[in-house]
C-alpha positions in Angstrom: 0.0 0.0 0.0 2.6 2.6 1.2 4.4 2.3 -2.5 1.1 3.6 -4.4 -0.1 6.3 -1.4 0.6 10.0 -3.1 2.3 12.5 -1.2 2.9 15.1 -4.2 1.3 18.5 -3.6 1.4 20.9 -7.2 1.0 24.6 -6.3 1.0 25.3 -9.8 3.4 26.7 -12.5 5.3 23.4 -12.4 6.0 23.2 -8.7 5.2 20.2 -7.5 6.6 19.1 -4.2 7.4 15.8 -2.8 5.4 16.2 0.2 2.7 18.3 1.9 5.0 19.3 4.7 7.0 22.8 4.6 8.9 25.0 7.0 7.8 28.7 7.1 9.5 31.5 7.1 11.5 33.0 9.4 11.7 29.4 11.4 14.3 27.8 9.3 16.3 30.5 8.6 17.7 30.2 4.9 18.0 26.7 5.0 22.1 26.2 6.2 21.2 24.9 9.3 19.2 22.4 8.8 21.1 18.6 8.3 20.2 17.2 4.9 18.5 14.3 6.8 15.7 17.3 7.3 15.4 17.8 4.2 14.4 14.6 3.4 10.7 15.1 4.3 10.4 18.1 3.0 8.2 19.7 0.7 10.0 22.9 -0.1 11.9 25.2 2.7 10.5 28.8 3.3 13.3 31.0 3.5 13.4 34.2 5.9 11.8 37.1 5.0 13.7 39.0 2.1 14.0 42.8 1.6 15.6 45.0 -1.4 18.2 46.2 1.1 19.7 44.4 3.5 18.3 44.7 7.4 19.4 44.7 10.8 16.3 44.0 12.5 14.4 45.0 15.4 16.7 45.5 18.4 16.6 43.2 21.2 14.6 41.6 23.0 12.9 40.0 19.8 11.9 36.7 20.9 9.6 36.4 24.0 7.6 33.1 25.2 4.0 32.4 26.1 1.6 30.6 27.6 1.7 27.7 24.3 3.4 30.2 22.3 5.8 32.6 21.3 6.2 36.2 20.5 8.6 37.5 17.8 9.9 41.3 16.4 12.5 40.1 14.6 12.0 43.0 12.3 12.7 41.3 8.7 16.6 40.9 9.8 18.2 39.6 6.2 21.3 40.3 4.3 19.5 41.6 0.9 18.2 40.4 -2.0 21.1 40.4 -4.1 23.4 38.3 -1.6 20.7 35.7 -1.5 20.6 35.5 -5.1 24.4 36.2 -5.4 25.7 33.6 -2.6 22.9 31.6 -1.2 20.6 30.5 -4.5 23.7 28.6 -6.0 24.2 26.5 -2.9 19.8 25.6 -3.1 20.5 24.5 -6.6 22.3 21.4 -5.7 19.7 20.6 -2.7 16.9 18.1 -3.7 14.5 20.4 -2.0 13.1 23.3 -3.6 13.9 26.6 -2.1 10.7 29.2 -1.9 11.6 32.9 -1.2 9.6 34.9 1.2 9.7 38.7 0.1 9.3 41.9 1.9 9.1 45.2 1.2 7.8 48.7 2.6 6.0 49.3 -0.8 5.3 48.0 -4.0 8.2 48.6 -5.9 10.8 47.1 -3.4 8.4 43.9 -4.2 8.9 44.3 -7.5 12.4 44.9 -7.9 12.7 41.6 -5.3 11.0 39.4 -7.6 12.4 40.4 -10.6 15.6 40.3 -9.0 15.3 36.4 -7.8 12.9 35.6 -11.6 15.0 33.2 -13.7 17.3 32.9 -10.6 18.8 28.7 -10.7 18.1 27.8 -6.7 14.5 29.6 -6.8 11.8 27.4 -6.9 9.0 30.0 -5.9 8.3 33.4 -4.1 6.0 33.9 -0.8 4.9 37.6 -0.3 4.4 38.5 2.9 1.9 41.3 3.1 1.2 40.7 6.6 4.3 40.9 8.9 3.1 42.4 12.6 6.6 43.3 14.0 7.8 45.9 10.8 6.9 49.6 10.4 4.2 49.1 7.3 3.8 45.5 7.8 0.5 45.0 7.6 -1.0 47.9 5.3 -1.1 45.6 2.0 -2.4 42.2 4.1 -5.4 44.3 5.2 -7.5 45.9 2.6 -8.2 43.7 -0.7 -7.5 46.4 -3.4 -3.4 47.2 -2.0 -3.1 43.4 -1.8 -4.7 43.0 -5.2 -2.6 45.8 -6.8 0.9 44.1 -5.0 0.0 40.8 -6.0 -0.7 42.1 -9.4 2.5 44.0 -9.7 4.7 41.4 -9.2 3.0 38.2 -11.0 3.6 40.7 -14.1 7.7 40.5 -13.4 8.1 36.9 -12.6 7.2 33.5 -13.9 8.1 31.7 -10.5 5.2 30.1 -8.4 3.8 33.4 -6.5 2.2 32.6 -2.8 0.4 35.5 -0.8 1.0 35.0 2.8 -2.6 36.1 4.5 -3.1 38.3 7.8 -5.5 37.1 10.0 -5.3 40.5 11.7 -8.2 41.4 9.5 -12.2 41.1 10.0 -12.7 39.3 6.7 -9.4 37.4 5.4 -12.3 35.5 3.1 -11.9 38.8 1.2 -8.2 39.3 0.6 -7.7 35.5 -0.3 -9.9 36.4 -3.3 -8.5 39.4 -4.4 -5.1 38.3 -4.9 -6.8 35.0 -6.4 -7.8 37.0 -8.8 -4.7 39.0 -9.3 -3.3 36.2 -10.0 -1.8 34.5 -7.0 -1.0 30.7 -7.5 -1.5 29.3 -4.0 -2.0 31.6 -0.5 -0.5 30.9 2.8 -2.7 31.2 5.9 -2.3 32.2 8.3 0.8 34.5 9.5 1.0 35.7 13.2 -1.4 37.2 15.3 -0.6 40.5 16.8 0.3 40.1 20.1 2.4 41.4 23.4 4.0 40.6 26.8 4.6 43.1 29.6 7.1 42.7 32.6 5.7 43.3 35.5 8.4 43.6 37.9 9.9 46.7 35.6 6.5 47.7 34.2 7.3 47.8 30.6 6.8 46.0 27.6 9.0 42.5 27.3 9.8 43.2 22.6 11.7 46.0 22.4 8.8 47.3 19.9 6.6 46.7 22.7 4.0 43.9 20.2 5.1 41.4 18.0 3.7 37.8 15.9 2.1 35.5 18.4 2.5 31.9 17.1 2.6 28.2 18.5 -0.6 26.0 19.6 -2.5 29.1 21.5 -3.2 30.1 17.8 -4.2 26.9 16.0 -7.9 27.0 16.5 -7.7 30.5 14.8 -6.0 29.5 11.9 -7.7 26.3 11.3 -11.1 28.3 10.9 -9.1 30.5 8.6 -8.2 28.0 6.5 -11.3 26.5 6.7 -12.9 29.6 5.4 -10.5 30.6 2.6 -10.3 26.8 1.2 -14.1 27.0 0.5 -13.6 30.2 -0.8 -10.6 30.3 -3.6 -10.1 28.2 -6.4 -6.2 28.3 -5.8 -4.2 26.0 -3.0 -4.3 27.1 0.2 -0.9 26.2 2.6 -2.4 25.6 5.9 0.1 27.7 8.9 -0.5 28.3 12.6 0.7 26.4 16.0 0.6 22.7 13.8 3.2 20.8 16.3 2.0 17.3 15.8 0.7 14.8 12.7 -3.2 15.4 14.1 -2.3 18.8 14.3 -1.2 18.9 10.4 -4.4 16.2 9.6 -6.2 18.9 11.0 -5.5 21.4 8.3 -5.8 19.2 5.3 -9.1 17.7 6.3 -9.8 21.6 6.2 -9.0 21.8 3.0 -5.5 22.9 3.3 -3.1 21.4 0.2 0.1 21.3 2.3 1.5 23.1 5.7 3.9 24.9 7.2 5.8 24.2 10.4 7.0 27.4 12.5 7.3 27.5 16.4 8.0 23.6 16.5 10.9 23.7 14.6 12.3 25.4 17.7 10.8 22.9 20.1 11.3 19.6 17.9 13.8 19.7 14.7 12.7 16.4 13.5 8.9 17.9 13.7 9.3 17.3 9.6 10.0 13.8 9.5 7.4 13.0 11.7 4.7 15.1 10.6 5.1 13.6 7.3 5.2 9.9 8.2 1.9 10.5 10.6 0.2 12.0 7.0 1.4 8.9 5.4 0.4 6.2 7.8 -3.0 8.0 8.3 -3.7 7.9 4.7 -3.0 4.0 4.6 -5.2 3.8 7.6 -8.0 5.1 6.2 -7.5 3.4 2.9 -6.8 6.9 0.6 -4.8 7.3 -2.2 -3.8 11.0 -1.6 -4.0 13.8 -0.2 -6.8 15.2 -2.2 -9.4 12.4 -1.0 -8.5 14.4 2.2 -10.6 17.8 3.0 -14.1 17.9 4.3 -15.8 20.5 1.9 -18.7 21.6 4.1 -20.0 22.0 7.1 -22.9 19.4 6.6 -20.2 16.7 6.1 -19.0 17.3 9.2 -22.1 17.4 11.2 -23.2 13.7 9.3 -20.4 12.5 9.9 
């Protein structure tokens, strides 16, 4: 059984990917870290964020934890699109794991001069835009209103030919709404979700732990909220959906597909667990032969009323 079961996930424009199990951005740094017996289960690697120029970051602290979570301000910290092009895409060509960029920007023509940059680039397997990063000045002004993300996403589909992902806010009232406006701008898949705006205060010296006082909450105190995201946008679009947000175990991940996410994203567990990959993919696989399915797309519950007959 295991030989015929079908792992493959396409998110269109000829990337297909091994396996329904990614690392998101800003978790796995640009991929050097990792040993290649990481790799192995992987469906593609989600590099750091990337911006025109390169970036310091926020200034300490950055990282704070929380009850089943974590709060970051990193601040986009990155050495610049042209060194990742320059020095890191040639090392990603030999890998056996596609590479996917996640871009940043503090307006529409950094994107675009980004993508066009990284376009035709050997290494680059696909770009993630991130219009919805909570710990930047301007992070989230394209994630929330559907005609800047529509006009962003449209902007830079018309400079590159690589697979082009839209990671979604959920730091919005209707994320239903920006899922299909960059659908229709042409987005091939969207990610969803990215962090929740969040913050810490110390008590004992009365001030705000991130030195930019919020930050991105992720880990497990988020996954209900994402799950109904996902839930929402994959009845919505047409396009693949990438299922993100506190997935630490194979239920968790199960949990997203049967939503009628295509693949997902691993973030605050790769801190916790490094071999979270591996065995988030092998738990997909063995459920699948449990249940006697072929693939992944005999997976998601469509609507509602299947769940509630079930």
């Amino acid at each position: 059984m295991a030989e015929r079961l079908d792992l493959t996930v396409d998110l269109g424009r000829g990337l297909r990917l091994r396996s329904p199990v990614l690392v998101a951005s800003g978790t796995f740094g640009y991929g050097f870290d990792a040993p290649q017996v990481d790799r192995i289960a992987l469906g593609a690697i989600v590099t750091k964020g990337t911006t025109l120029r390169p970036r310091e970051g926020n200034a300490p602290n950055r990282i704070a934890e929380t009850p089943s979570g974590m709060l970051n301000a990193i601040g986009l910290q990155n050495p610049g699109v042209d060194h990742v092009a320059r020095v890191y895409a040639p090392v990603w060509a030999s890998w056996n794991v596609p590479v996917i960029v996640n871009v940043a920007g503090d307006a529409i023509d950094e994107y675009v001069a980004v993508a066009e940059r990284l376009d035709s680039v050997p290494g680059i397997a696909g770009l993630e835009l991130n219009i919805s990063c909570p710990n930047v000045a301007n992070g989230l002004q394209f994630g929330v209103d559907p005609d800047q993300a529509a006009k962003l996403t449209s902007a830079v589909r018309a400079v590159t030919r690589l697979t082009l992902i839209v990671k979604l806010t959920p730091n919005v009232t209707d994320v239903v709404a920006i899922a299909r406006a960059v659908e229709d701008a042409g987005a091939d898949a969207v990610s969803a979700i990215n962090t929740y705006v969040g913050m810490a205060i110390d008590v004992r010296r009365r001030r705000p732990v991130l030195s930019r006082e919020s930050g991105g909450l992720s880990g497990p105190a988020i996954k209900p909220l994402a799950l109904h995201a996902v839930w929402q946008v994959a009845q919505a679009v047409r396009i693949p959906v990438i299922g993100i947000g506190g997935i630490m175990t194979p239920g968790d991940a199960l949990e997203f597909l049967l939503a009628g996410a295509v693949a997902v994203q691993l973030g605050t567990v790769n801190y916790i667990r490094p071999q979270a990959a591996h065995e988030v993919h092998e738990g997909i696989a063995v459920y699948l032969q449990e249940h006697g399915l072929r693939n992944l797309r005999e997976l998601p519950i469509r609507s509602a009323s299947v769940l509630t007959h079930a």
